[in-house]
C-alpha positions as CSV (number, residue, x, y, z in Angstrom):
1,X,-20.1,-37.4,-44.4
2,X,-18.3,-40.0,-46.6
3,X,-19.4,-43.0,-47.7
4,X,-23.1,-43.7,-49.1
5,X,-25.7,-45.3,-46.4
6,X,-25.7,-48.8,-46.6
7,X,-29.1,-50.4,-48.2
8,X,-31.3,-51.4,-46.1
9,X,-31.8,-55.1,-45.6
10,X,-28.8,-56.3,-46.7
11,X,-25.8,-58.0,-44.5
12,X,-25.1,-54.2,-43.3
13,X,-28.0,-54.9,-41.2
14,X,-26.1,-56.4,-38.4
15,X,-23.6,-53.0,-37.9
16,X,-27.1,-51.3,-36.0
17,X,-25.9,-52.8,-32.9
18,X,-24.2,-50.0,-30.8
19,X,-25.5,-48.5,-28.0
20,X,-25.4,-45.3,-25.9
21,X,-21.6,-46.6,-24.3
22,X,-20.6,-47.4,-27.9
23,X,-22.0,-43.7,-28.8
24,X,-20.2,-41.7,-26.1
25,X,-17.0,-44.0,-26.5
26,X,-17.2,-42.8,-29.9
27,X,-17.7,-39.5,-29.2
28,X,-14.8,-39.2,-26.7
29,X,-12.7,-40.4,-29.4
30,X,-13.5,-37.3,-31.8
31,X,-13.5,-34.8,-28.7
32,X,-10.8,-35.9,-26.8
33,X,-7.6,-35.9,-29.3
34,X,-5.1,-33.0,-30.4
35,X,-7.4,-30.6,-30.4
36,X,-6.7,-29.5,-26.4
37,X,-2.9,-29.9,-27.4
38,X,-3.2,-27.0,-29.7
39,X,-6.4,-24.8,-29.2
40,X,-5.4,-23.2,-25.6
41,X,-2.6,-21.0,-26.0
42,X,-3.9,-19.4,-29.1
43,X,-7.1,-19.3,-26.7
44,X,-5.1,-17.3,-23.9
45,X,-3.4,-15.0,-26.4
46,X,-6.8,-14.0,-27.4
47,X,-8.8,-13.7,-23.9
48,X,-5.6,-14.0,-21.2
49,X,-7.1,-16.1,-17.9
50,X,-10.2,-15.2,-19.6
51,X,-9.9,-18.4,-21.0
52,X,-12.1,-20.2,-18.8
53,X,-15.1,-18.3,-19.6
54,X,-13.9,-18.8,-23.6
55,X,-14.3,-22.5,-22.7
56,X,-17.6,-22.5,-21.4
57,X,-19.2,-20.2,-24.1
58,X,-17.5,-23.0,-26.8
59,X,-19.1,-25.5,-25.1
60,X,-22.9,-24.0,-24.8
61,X,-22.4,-23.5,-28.6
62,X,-21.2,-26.9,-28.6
63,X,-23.8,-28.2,-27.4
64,X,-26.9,-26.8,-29.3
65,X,-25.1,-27.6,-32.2
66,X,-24.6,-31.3,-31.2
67,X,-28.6,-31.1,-30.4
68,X,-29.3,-29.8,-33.3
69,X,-27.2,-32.3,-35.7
70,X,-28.5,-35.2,-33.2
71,X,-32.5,-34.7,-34.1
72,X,-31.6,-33.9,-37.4
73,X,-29.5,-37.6,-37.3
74,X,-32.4,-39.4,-36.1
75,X,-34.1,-38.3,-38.6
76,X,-31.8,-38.8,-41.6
77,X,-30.5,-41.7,-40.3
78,X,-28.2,-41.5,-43.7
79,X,-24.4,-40.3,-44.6
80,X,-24.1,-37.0,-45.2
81,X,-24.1,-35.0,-42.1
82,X,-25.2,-31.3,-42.8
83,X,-24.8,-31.7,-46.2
84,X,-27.9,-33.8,-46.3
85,X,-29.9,-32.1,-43.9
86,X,-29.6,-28.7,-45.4
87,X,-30.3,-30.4,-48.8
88,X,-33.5,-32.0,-46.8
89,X,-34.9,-29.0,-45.1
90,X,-33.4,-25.8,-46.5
91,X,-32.9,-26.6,-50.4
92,X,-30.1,-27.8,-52.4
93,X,-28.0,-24.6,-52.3
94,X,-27.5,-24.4,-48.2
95,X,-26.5,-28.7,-48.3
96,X,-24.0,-27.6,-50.7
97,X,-22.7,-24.2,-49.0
98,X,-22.2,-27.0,-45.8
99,X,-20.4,-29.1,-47.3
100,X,-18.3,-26.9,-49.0
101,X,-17.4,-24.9,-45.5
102,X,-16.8,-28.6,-43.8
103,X,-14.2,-29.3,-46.7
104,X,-12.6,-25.9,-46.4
105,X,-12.5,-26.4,-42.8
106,X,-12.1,-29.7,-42.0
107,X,-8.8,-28.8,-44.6
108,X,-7.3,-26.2,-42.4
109,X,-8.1,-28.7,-39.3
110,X,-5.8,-31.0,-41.2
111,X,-3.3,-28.6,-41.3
112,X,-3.7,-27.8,-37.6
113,X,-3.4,-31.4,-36.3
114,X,0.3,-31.4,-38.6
115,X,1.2,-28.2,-37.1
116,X,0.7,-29.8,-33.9
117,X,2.5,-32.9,-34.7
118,X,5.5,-30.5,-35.7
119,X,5.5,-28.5,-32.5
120,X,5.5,-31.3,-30.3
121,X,8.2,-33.9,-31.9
122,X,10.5,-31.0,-33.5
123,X,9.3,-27.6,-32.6
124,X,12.3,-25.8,-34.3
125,X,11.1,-27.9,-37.8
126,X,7.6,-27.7,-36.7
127,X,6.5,-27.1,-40.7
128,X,9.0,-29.7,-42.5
129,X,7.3,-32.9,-39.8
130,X,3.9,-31.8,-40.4
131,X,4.4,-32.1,-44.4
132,X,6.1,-35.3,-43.6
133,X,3.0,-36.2,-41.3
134,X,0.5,-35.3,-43.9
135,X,2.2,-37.5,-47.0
136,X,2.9,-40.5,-44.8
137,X,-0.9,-40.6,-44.0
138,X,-2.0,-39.6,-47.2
139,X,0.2,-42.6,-48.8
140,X,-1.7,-44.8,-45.5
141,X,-5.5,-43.5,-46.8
142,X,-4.6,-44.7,-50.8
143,X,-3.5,-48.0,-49.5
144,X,-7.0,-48.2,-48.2
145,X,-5.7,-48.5,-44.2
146,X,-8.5,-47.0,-42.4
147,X,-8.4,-46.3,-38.1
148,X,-10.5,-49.2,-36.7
149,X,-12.6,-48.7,-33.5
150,X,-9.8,-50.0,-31.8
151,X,-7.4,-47.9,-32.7
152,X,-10.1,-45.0,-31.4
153,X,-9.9,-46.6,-27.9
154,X,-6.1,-47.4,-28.0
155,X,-5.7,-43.2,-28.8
156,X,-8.3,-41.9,-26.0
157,X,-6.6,-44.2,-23.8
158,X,-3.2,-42.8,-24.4
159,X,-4.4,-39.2,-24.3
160,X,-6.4,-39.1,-20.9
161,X,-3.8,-41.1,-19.4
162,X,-1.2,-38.1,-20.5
163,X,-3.7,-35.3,-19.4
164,X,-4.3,-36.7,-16.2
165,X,-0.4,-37.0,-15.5
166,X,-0.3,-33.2,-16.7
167,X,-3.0,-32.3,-14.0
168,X,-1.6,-34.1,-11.4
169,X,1.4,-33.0,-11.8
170,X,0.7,-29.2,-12.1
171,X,-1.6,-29.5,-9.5
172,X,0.6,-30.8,-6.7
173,X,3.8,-28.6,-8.1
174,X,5.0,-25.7,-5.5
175,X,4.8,-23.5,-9.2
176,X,1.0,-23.8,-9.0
177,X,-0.4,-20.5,-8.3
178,X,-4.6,-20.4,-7.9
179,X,-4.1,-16.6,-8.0
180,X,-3.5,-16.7,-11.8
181,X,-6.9,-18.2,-12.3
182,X,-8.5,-15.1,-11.6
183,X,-10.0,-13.0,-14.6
184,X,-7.3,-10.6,-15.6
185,X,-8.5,-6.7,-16.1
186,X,-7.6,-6.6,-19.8
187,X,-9.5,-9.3,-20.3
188,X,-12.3,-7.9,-22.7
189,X,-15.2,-9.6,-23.9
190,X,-14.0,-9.3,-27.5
191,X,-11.2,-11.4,-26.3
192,X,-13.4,-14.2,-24.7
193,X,-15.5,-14.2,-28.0
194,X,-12.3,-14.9,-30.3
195,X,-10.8,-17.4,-27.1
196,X,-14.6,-19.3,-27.8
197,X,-14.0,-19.2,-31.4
198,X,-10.6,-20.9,-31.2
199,X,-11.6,-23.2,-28.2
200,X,-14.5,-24.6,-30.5
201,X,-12.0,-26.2,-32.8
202,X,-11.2,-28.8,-29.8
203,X,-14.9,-29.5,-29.5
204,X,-15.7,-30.0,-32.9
205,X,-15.4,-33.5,-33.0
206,X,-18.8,-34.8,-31.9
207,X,-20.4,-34.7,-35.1
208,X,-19.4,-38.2,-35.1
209,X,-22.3,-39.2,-33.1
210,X,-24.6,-37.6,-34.8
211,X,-23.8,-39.2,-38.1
212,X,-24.1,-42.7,-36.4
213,X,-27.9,-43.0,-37.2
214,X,-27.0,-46.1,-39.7
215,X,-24.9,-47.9,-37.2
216,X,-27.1,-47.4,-33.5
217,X,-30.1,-49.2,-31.8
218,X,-33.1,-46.7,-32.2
219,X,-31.6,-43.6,-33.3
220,X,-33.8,-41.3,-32.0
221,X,-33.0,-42.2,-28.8
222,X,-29.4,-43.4,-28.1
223,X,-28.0,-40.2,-30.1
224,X,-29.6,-37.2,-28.2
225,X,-28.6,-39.1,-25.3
226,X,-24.8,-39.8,-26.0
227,X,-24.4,-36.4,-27.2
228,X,-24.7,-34.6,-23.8
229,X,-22.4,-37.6,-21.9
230,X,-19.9,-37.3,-24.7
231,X,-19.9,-33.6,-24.4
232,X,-19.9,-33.5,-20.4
233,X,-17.2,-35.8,-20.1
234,X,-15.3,-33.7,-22.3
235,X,-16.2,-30.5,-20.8
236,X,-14.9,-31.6,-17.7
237,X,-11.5,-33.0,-18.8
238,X,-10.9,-29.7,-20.9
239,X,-11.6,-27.7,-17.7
240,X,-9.1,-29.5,-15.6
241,X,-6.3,-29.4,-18.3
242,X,-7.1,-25.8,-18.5
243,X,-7.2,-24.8,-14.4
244,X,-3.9,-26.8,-14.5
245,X,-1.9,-25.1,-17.2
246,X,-2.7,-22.1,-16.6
247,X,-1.8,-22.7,-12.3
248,X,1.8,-23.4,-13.4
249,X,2.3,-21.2,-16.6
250,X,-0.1,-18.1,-16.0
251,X,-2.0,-16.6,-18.9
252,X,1.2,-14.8,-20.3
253,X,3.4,-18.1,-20.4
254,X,0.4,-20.0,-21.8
255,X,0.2,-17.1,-24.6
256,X,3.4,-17.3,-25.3
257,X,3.8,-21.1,-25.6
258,X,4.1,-23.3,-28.6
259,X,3.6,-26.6,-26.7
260,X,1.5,-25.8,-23.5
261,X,1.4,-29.1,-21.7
262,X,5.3,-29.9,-22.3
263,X,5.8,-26.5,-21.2
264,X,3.1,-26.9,-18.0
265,X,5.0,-30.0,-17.5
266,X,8.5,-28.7,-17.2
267,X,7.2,-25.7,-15.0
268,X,5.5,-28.3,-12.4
269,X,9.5,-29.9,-12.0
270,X,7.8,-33.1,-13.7
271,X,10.6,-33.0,-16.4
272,X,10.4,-37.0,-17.0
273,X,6.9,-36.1,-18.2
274,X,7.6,-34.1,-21.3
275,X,8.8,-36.4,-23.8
276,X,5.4,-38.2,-22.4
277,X,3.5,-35.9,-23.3
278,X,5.1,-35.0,-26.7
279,X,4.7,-38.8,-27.7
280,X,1.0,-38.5,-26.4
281,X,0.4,-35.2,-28.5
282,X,1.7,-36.7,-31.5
283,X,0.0,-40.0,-30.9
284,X,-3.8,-37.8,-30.9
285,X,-2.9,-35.3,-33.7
286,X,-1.7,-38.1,-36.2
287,X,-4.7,-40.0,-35.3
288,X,-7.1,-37.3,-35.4
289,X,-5.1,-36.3,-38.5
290,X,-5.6,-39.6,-40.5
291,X,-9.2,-39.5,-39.5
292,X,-9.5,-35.9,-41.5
293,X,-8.0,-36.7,-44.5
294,X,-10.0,-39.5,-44.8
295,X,-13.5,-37.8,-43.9
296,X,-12.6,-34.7,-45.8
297,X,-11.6,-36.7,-49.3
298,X,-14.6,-38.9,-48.8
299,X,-17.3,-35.6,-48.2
300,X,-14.8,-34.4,-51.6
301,X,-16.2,-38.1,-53.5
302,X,-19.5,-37.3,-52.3
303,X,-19.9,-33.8,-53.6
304,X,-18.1,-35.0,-56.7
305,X,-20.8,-37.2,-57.7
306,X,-23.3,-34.7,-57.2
307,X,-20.9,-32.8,-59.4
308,X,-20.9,-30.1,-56.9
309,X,-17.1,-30.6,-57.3
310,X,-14.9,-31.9,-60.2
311,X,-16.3,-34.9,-61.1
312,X,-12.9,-36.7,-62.0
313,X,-12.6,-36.6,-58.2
314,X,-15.5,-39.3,-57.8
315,X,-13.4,-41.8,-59.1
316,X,-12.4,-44.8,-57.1
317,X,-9.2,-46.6,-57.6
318,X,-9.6,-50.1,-59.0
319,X,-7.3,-52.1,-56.7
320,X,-7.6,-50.2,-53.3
321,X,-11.3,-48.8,-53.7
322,X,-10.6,-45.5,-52.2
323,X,-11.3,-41.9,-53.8
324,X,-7.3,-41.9,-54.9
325,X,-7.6,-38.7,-56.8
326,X,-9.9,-37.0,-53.9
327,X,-7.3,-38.3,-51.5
328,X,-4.1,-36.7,-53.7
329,X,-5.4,-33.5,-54.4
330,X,-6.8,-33.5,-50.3
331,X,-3.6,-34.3,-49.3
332,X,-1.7,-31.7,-51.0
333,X,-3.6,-28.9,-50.6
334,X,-2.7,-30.0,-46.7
335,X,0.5,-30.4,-46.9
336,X,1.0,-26.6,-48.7
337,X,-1.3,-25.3,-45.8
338,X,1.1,-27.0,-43.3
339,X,4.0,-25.7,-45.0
340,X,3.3,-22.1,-45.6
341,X,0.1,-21.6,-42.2
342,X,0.9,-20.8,-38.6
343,X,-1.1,-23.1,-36.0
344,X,-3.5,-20.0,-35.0
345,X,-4.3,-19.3,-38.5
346,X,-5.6,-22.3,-39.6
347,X,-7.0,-23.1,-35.9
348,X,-9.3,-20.0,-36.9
349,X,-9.9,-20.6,-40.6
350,X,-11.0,-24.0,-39.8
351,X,-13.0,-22.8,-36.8
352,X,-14.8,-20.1,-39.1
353,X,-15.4,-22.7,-41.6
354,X,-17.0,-25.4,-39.0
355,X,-18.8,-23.1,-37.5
356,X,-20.6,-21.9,-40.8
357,X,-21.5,-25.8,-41.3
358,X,-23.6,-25.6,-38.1
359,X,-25.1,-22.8,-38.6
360,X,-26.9,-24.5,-41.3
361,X,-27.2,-27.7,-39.3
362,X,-29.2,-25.3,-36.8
363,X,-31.1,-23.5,-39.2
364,X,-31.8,-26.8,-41.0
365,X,-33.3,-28.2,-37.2
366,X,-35.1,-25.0,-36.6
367,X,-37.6,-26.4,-39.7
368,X,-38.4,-29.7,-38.1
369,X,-41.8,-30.2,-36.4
370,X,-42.7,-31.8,-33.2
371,X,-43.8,-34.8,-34.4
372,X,-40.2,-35.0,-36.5
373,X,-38.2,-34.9,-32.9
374,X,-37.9,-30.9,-33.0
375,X,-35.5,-29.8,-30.6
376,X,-36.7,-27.4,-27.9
377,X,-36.9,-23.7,-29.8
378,X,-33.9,-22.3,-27.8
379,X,-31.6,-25.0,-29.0
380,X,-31.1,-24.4,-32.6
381,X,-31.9,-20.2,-31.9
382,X,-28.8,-20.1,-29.4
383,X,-26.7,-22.6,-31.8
384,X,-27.3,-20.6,-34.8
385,X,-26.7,-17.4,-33.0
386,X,-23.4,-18.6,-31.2
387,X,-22.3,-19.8,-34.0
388,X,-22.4,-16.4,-35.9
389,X,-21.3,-14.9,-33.2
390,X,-18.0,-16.7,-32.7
391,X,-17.2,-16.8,-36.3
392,X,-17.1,-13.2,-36.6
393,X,-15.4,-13.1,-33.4
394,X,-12.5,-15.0,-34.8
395,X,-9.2,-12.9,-35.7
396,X,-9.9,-10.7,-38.4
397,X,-7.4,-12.9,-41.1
398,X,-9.5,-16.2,-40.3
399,X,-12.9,-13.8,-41.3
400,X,-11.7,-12.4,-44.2
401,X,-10.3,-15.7,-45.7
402,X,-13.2,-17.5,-44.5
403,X,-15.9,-15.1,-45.9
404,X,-13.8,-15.3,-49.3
405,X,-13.6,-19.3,-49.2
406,X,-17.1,-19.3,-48.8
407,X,-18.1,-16.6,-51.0
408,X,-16.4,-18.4,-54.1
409,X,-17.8,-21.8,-52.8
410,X,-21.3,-19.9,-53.8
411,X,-20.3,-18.2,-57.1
412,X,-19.0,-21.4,-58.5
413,X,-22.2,-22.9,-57.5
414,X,-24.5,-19.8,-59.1
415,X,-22.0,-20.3,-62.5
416,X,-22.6,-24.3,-62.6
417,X,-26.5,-23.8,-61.9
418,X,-26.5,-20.9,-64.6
419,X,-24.7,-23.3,-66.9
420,X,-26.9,-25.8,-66.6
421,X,-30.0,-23.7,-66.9
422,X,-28.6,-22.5,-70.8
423,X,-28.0,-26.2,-71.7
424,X,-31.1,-27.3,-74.1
């Protein structure tokens, strides 16, 4: 949602060269990062060993709203993500409420991935490393250091190799206990919904492949077929880590956990595997972190030059060519978030906020015709609705600081559109 479509014709030409491998590699490496790191004891505090089901109602909504933001894709084959499409199809006002809710969210997701960072290097100065975390990579993002494709691979590498020691592990540990999988009786459907909520935050990478219509051999059909791999694969991997953790630590000691897998770890008797998994944690939150800042200040550029946001923060420095000013004021709003949130709270505020981004997304692919490469009727009805659903679902502090967010995102629009209207 960054960076203006290249013009077609020109050298850029030769970047429409990946396939449906490069698609779902992609993919993996927005899904499979910090996000399962954080998401699943905040998950089990909300639904207990309900948690399961949480995951599977996640990924449903996932997935209609990956459909959904795929067609619309492959038919904007252009920057912009939701923010386009809802410009496109629903009017000006529901491109701009998106891309105001990705900002917001994609903000607290920031914050989240720090949070993460601190729990897992220094959990008794959990706040002070993620405020280091965040002004390191901010100070990376001015000098105009961006994560390569490489570095994408390097990082899924690192974490699926750590995830599969964690399941192995657990799984052939005497602590393992199947019985603990079962739903528990308290377990109420309220719970699940919230557990859903929070669990979408470690799905909600895959918009990546759906904003790859620029870069991808026929777009209409490598990215509604990379979406579901990606999203399978992931599925899967999640589901393991989850049955695993919750063998060795039960729903309570999940709950109560600040760093599940070290903790899942240390219960299996696999104690040479936590500071393995704490380098592997920080390793995907800081480079899932440096991929935020970077997407959130360049949607922040782009809304700026429609002047649906400050337009100082357009400008691009001189020597480095990167949104400096969208950059600076990004990265310390983060790092205030990081120093002042808890991980839950800003895993729901940022959940609420991505969620209300694809429910336009949804909305925007219920207008499409046949002939435009409409999505079966289910699709965007299911992803609209889930996504509702969870949002509201989400713990009542995420709601009411998401509706607010959200609400003032439209008043400042409704003043700037008045204000232009009384111009002569």
């Amino acid at each position: 949602m960054a960076e203006p479509a290249a013009a077609a014709g020109g050298p850029d030409e030769l970047r429409r060269r990946l396939g449906v491998t490069d698609a779902v590699v992609i993919g993996l490496g927005s899904m499979i990062g910090a996000g399962i790191f954080a998401a699943l004891a905040p998950a089990a505090r909300a639904a207990g060993s309900g948690l399961l089901i949480g995951l599977a109602l996640a990924a449903v909504v996932a997935f209609c709203n990956a459909t959904s933001s795929a067609r619309l894709a492959a038919r904007y084959p252009a920057s912009g993500g939701t923010y386009v499409y809802g410009r496109e199809r629903l009017g000006p006002f529901w491109g701009y409420l998106a891309g105001w809710a990705f900002v917001v969210g994609k903000t607290a997701s920031c914050a989240a991935m720090a949070l993460t960072v601190g729990s897992y290097v220094w959990p008794g100065q959990a706040h002070a490393v993620a405020v280091a975390a965040v002004v390191a990579l901010t100070a990376v993002n001015y000098a105009g250091v961006q994560k390569s494709a490489l570095l994408t691979r390097v990082v899924v590498a690192v974490v699926l190799a750590v995830l599969a020691a964690v399941v192995v592990a657990a799984s052939t540990s005497p602590a393992a206990d199947a019985a603990r999988l079962a739903i528990g009786s308290g377990t109420g459907p309220g719970g699940v919904l919230q557990a859903a909520g929070l669990l979408f935050f470690a799905f909600a990478g895959y918009a990546r492949i759906a904003t790859l219509g620029e870069e991808v051999r026929d777009p209409a059909r490598t990215i509604p077929r990379a979406v579901p791999i990606a999203l399978g694969i992931t599925l899967a991997v999640y589901v393991l880590v989850a049955l695993a953790v919750l063998a060795v630590l039960g729903p309570q000691g999940l709950a109560d956990s600040s760093a599940p897998l070290s903790d899942a770890a240390r219960a299996a008797g696999a104690e040479w595997l936590v500071p393995v998994v704490r380098a592997g944690a920080a390793v995907a939150a800081l480079g899932s972190l440096l991929a935020l800042i970077l997407g959130v200040s360049r949607t922040t550029l782009a809304m700026a030059r429609d002047r649906h946001l400050p337009h100082a923060l357009a400008a691009v420095h001189p020597r480095f060519g990167v949104p400096h000013r969208a950059e600076l004021l990004v990265g310390g709003v983060v790092a205030v978030l990081a120093a002042t949130a808890d991980l839950r709270g800003a895993i729901g505020f940022s959940s609420f906020g991505v969620l209300a981004y694809y429910a336009v997304a949804n909305a925007s692919a219920w207008t499409l015709a046949p002939g435009e490469g409409r999505p079966p009727r289910i699709v965007p009805v299911l992803g609209l609705t889930g996504c509702l659903v969870l949002a509201f679902a989400l713990p009542a502090s995420s709601v009411v600081q998401g509706t607010a967010v959200l609400a003032a995102g439209a008043a400042a629009y409704g003043i700037r559109k008045a204000a232009a209207r009384r111009r002569p």
